[in-house]
PLY file of the C-alpha trace (Angstrom):
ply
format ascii 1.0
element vertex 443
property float x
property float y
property float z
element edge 442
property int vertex1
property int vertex2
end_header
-48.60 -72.42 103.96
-48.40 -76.09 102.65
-51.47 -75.68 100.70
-49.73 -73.56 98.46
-46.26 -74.65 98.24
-46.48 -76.24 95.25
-48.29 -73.98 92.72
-45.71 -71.73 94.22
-42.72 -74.30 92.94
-44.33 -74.76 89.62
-44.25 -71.16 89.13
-40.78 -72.02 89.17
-40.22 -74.69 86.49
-39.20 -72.33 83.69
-36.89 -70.79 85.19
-34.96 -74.09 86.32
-34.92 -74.92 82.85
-33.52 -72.00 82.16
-30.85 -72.54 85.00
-30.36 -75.70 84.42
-29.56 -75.11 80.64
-29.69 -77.40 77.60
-29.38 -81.33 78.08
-26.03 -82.15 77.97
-24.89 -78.53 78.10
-21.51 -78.16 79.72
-21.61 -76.18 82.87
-18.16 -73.81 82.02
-20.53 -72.42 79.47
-23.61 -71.84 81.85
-21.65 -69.24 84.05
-23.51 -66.08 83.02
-26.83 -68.07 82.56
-26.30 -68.98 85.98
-25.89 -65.83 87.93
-29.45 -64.62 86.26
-31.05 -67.82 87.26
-30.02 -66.98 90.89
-31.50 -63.42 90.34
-34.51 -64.52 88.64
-35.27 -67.68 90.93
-34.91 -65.31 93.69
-36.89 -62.36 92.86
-39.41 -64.95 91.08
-40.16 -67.27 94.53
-40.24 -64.58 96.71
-43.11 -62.81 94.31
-44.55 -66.42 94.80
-44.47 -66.91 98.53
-46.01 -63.62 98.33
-48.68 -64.24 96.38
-49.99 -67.48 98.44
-49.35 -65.99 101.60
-51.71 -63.37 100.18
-54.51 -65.84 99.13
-53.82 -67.79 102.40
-54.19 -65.41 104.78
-56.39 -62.58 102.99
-57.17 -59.87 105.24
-59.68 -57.17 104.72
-58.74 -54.06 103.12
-56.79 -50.93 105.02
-57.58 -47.43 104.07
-54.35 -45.80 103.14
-51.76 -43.55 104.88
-53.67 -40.36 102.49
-57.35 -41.52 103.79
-56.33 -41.65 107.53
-54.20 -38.82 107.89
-57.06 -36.66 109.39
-57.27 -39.45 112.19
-54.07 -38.64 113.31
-53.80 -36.58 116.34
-51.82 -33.34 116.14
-48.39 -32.99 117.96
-48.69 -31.01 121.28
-47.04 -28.23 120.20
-48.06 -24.95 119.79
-48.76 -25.03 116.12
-47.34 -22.16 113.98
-48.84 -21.22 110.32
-46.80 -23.11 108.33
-46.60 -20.49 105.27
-45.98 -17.36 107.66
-44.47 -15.06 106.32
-43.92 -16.49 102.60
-47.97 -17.94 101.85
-48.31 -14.32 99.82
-51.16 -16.01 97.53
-51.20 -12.14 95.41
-48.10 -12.60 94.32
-47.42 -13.72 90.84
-45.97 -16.25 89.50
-43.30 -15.92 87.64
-42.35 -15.55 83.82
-39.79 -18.02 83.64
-40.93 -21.20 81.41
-38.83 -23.67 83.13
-40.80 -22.31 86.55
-44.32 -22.58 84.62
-43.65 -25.77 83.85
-42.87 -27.18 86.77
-46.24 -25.29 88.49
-47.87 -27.31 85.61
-46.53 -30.50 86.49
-47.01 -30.06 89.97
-51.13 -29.02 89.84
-51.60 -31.43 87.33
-53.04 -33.99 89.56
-53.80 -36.89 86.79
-49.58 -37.25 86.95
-47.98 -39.72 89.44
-47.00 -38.39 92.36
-43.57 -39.40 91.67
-43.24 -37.07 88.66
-44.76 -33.96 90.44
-42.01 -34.77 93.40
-39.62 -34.39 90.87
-41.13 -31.08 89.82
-41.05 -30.19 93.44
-37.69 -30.83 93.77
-36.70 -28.75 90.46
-38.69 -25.53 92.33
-37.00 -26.59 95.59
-33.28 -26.47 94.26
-33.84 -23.57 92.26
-34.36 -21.46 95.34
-36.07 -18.27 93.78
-38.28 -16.17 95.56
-40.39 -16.79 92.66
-40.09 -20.60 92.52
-40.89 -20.75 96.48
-43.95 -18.68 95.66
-44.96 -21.31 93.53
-44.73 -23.78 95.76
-46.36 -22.28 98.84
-49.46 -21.37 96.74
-49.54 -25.26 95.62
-48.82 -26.12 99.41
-51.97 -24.22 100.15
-54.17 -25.39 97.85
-52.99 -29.04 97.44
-53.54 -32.21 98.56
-52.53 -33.99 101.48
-49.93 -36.56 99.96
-48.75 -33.14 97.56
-48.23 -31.37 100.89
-46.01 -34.08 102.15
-44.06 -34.04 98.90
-43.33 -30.46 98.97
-42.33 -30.76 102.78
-39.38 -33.83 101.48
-38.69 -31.92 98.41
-37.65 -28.26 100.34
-34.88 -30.64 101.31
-33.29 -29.82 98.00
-33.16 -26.27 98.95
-30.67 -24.29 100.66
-32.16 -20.89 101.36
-32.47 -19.68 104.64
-36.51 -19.05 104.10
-36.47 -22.85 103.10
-35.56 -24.13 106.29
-37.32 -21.70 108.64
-40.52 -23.10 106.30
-38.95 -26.69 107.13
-39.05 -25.97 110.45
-42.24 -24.84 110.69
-43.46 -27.34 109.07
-42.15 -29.90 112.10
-45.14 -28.74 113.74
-47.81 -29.06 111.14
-50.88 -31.02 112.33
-50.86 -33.05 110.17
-48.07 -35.33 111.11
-47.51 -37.34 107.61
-46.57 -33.52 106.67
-44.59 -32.94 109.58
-42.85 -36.06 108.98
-42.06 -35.21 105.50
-40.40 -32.16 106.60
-38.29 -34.23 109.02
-36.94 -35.87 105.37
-36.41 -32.73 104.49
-34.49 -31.15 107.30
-32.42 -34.31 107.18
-31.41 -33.72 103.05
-30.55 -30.32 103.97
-27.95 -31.99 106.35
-26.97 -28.62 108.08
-25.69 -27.87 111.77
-28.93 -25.69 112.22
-30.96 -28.49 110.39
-29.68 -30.77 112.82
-30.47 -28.81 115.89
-33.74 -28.37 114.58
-34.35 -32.26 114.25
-32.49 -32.93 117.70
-34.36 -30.41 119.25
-37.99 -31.98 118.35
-36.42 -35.72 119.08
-35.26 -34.09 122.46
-39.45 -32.74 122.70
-41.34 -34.98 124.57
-44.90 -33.76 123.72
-44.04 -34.32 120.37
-45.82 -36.96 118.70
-44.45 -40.53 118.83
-44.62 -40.68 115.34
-42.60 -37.63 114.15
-40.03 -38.81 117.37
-39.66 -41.96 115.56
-39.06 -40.25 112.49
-36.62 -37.86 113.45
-34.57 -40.73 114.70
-34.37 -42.87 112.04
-33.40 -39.66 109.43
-30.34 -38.42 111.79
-28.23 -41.41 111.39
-27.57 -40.09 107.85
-27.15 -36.22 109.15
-23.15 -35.73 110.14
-23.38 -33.10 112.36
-22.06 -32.26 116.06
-24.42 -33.45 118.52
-26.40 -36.52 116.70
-24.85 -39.44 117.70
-25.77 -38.12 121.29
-29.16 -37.78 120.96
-29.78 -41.16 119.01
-27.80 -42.75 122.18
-30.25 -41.01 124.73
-33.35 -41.82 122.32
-32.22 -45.52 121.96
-32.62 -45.42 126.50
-36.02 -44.02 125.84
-38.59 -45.82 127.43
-40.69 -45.75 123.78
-39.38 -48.77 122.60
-40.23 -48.07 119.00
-38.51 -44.76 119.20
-35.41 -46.39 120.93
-35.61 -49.15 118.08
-35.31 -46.15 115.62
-32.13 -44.98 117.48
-30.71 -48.16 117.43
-31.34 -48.61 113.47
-29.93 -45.25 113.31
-26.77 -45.61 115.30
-26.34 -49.44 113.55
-25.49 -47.19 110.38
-23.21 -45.01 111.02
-19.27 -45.90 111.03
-18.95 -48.20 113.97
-15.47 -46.88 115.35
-17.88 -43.47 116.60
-20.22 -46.05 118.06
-18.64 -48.96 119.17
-18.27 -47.57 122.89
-22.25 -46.93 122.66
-23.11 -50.43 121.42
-20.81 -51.72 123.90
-22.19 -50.23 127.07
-25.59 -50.77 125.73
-25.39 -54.61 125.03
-23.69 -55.09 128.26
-26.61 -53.61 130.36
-29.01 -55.42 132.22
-31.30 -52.78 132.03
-32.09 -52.90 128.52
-34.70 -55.30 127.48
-33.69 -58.73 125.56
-35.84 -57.75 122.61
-33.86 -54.49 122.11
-30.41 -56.55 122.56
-31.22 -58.22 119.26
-32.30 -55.25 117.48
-29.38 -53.31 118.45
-26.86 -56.51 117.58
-29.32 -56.73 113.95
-28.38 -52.91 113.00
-24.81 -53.40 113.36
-25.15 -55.01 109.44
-25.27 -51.53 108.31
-22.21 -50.56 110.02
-19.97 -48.55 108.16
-16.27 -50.21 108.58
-15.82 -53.54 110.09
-17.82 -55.06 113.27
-16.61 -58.03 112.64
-14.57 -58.77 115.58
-17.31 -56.87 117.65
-20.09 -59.52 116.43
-18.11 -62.26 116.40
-18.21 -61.82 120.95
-22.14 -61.33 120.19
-22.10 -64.61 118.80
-20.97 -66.34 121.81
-23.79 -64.21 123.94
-25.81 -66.26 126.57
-28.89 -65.40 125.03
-29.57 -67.67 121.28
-31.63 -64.80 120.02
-28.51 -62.30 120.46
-26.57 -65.43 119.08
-28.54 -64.88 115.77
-28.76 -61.75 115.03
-25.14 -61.52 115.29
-24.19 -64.46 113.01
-27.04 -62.87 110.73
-25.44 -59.72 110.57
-22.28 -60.95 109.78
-23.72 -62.59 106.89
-25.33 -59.33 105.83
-22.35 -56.94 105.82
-21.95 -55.06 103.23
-17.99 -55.75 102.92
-17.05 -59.56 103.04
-15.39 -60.30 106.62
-12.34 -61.78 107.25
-13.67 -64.03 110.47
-13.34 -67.38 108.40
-11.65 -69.43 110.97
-13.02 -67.91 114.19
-16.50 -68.59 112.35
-15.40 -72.22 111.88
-14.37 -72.62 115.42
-18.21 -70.91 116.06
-19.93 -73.44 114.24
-17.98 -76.60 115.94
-19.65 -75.60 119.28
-22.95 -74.39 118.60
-25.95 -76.26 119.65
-28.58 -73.85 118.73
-29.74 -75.01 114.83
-31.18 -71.49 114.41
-27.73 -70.44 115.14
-25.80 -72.98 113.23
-27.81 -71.80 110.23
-26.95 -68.17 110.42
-23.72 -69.14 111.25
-23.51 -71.41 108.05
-24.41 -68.31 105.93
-21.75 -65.73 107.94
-19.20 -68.24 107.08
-20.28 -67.79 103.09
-19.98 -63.56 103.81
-16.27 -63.71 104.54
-13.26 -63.49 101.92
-11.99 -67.29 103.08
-12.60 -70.29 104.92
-11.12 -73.71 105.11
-13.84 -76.25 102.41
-12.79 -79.19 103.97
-13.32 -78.00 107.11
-16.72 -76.63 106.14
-17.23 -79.92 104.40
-16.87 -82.26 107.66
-19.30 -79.61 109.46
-21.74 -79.99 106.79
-21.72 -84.03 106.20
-22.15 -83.98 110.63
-25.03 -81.28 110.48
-28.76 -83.13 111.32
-30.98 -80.19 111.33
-32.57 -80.04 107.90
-32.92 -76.10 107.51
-29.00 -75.49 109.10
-27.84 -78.65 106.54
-29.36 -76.67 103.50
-27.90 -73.53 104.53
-24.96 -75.63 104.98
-24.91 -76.84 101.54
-25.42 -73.93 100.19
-21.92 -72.87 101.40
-20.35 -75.66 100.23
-21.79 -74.44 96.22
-21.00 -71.13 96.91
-16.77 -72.86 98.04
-17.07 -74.23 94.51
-17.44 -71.49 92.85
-14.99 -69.33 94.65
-11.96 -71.91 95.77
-13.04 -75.56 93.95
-12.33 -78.15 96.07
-12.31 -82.24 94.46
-13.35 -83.47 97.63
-16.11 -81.33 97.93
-17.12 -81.13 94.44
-17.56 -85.35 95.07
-19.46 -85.15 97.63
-21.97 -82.29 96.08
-22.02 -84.40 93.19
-22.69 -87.88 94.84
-24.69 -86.65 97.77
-26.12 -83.07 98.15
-27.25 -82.63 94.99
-29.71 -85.71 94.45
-30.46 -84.26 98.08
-31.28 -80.95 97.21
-33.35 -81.70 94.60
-35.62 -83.50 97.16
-35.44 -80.88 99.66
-36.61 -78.43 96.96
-39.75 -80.82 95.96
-40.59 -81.59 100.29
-38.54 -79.44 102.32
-41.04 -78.29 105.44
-41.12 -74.96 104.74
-40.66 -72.31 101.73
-37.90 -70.89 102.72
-35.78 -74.32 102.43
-37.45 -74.84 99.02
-36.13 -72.22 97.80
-32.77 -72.33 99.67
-32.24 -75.37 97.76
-32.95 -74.27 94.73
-30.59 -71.81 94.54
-28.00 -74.09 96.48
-28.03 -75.93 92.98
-27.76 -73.50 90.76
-24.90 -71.46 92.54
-22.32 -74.80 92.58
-23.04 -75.38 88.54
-21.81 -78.96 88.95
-22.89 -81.67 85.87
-25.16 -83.47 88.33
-26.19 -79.71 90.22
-27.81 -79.08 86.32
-28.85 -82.79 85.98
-30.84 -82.45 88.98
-32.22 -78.62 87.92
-33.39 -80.62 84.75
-35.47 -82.87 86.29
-36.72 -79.96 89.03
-38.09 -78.40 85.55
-39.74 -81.20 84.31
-41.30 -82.31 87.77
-43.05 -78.56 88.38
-43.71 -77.99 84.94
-47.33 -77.48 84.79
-49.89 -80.38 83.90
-46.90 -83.12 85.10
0 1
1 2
2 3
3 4
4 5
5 6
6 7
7 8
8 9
9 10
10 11
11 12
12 13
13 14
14 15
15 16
16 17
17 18
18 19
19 20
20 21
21 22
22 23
23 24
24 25
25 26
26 27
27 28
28 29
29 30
30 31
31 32
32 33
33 34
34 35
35 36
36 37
37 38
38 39
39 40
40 41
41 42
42 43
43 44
44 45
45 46
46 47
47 48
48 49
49 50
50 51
51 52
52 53
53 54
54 55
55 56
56 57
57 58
58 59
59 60
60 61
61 62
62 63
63 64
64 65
65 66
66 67
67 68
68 69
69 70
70 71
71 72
72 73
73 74
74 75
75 76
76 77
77 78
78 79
79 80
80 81
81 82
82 83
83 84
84 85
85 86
86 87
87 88
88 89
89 90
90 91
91 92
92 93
93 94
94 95
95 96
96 97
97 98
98 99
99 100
100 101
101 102
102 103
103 104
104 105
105 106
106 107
107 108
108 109
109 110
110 111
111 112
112 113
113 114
114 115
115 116
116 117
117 118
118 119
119 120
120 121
121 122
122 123
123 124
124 125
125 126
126 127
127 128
128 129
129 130
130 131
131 132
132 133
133 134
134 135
135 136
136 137
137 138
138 139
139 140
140 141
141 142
142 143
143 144
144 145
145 146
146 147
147 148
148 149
149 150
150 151
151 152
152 153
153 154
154 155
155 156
156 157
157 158
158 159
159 160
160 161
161 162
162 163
163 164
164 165
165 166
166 167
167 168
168 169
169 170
170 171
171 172
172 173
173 174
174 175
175 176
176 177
177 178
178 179
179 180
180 181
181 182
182 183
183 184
184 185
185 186
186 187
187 188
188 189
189 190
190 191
191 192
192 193
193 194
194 195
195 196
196 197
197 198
198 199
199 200
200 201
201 202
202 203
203 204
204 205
205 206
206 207
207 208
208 209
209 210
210 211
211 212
212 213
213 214
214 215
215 216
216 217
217 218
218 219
219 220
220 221
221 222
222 223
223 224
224 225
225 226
226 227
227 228
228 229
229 230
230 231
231 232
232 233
233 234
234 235
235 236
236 237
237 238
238 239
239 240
240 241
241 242
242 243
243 244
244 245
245 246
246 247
247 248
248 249
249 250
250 251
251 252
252 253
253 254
254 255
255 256
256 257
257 258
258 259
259 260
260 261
261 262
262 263
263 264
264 265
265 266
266 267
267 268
268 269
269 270
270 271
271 272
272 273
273 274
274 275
275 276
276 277
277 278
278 279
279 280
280 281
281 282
282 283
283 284
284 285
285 286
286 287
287 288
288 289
289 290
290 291
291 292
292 293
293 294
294 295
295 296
296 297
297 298
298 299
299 300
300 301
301 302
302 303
303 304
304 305
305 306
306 307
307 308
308 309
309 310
310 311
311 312
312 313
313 314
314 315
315 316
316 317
317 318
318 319
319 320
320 321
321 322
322 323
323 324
324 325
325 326
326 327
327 328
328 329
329 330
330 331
331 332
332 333
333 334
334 335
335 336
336 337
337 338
338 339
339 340
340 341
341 342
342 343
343 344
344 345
345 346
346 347
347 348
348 349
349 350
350 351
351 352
352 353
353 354
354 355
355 356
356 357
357 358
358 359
359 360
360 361
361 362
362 363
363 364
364 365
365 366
366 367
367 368
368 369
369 370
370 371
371 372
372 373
373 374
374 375
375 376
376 377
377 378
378 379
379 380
380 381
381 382
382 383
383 384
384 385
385 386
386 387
387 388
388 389
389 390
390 391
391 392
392 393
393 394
394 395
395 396
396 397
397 398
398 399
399 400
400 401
401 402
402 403
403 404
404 405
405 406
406 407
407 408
408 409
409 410
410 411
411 412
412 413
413 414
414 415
415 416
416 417
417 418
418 419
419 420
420 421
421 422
422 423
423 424
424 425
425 426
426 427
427 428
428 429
429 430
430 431
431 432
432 433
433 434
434 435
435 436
436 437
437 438
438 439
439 440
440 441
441 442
């Protein structure tokens, strides 16, 4: 990766002129300019560390999911015809425009795939005998990845003849197709959808694949019965299938879960690896884990540590943990841990900057200090602080700027990059000037 750090950071130069703004410029009048540079640096580095990871560690093509999908092996089911009784191919098609149009867009294979879906989906909702027709005769004669759109796209439809198709479609051969009707079953969002999907999870000669599948659609289906069968899939010896469960169960609103993740965490039985991904999917967690995650974060185990000060950065709605997080941070030994733990602090509605500010001047771990100083920007733009604006000023921004030009890895380039552009401090966009004119190309 250090071989291509820096074209990577010179990729960036324009845009830290842009953050930076004009010479001179005053920084009350870069506040808009600002909050695109953040976007823009972001989106813009990560395209970057893309890119060279790409030419750094080129790997040889892979066939894709369309090309392979006759490798897959079928599900051991007994496998029923998936058109029975409505794959009629004599009858015809109907008279209605808006229906011959969308049969045109659908068989017209030069069109993207994401146009004919939505052609699919127009048949699908309208729910006609003649509009289902249409789409069994192009499920017949289509293509593989137009079979697996029509399987999502029945979703839309609420016909009883739409979901017996869906469900026979859960044991089509081909299991990219079966999976798509999984989507599908789930977008319906019924109590006989459901049992459909729960029944099939509950199948164990199903195929691992479609098991997988079915567990990570039912976390959105709110019906009797599912948070049940995730729980008994997430004990499942298949750890990818319990990892499905888990991301699953992570979404839904934690008060109907936090007895699950509760027992599950606290059970020896369950694996270490699967500790952290269940802690990791309580980010998603509808309602407030925040008190739940904050005990995580005090776990024996550092990796549980993490993922639980990562998720409580990653919450959708900002926490209100600020102190307890504080207290957190004071003890920790673990840098991986203090970093997170850094950026949790930054996800809730308040914290004390001074205190933040000691915790950051004491901090020696060079990836956990960035993160660090990154909070402190983000304090100055939501509750300004003199003592911490003269210290950004005097000390982590000339700092910054050198982390950005030799920090070890990417990831704390970049960090500090957007560190100075989020605390839009005179000597933040001083040091964002001269950022620009170091990586410009041909310096």
């Amino acid at each position: 990766m250090a071989a291509i750090a820096v074209p990577s950071l010179q990729l960036l130069a324009p845009y830290l002129a842009f953050a930076a703004g004009p010479p001179g410029g005053s920084p009350e009048g870069l506040s808009n300019l600002n909050n695109k540079a953040i976007i823009g640096l972001t989106a813009l580095a990560g395209a970057a560390l893309l890119v060279g990871v790409a030419l750094h560690s080129r790997k040889p093509a892979q066939p894709d999911q369309e090309s392979i999908a006759g490798e897959h092996q079928p599900a051991k089911l007994a496998v029923a015809n998936p058109l029975s009784p409505l794959a009629d191919q004599t009858q015809p098609i109907s008279s209605d425009p808006a229906i011959l149009e969308n049969v045109r867009l659908i068989t017209n294979v030069s069109l993207a795939l994401s146009e004919r879906q939505r052609a699919v989906e127009d048949l699908a909702q309208h729910g006609s005998a003649q509009s289902l027709a249409a789409l069994k005769r192009a499920f017949t004669n289509g293509s593989g990845d137009l079979r697996v759109a029509i399987a999502v796209g029945l979703g839309k439809c609420t016909t009883p003849e739409c979901f017996q198709w869906l469900s026979e479609l859960l044991q089509d051969p081909n299991v990219l197709v079966a999976r798509g009707a999984v989507r599908g079953l789930a977008a319906v969002g019924t109590a006989e959808a459901a049992n459909a999907l729960i029944g099939a999870l509950y199948n164990a000669d199903a195929s691992p694949d479609l098991r997988a599948e079915i567990a990570l659609n039912l976390g959105a289906v709110d019906q009797p019965g599912v948070v049940q069968a995730l729980a008994d899939a997430a004990r499942a010896p298949d750890e990818d299938l319990a990892g499905a469960a888990l991301i699953s169960l992570g979404g839904r609103d934690f008060a109907e879960t936090e007895s699950f993740f509760a027992e599950f965490l606290r059970s020896p039985e369950v694996a270490p690896d699967l500790r952290v991904q269940a802690t990791e999917a309580l980010a998603q967690a509808k309602g407030d884990p925040s008190a739940f995650l904050l005990g995580l974060a005090q776990d024996p185990d550092a990796d549980v540590r993490v993922a639980a000060a990562w998720a409580l950065s990653a919450t959708e709605t900002s926490g209100t943990a600020g102190p307890q997080v504080l207290d957190l941070l004071k003890n920790e030994t673990d840098p991986a841990v203090r970093l997170r733990l850094y950026q949790a602090l930054g996800n809730q509605t308040s914290f004390d900057p001074i205190a933040a500010l000691n915790l950051v001047q004491g901090e020696t771990d060079p990836s956990a200090r960035i993160a660090g100083l990154d909070l402190l920007a983000k304090s100055l733009r939501d509750n300004p602080s003199p003592a911490v604006q003269a210290f950004f000023d005097q000390t982590a921004a000339p700092e910054l700027k050198n982390d950005a030009l030799s920090a070890h890895s990417f990831d704390d380039r970049q960090a500090a990059i957007i560190a100075l552009t989020r605390a839009r401090t005179p000597a933040s966009q001083a040091a964002l000037q001269e950022l620009a004119s170091q990586l410009a190309p041909g310096h």
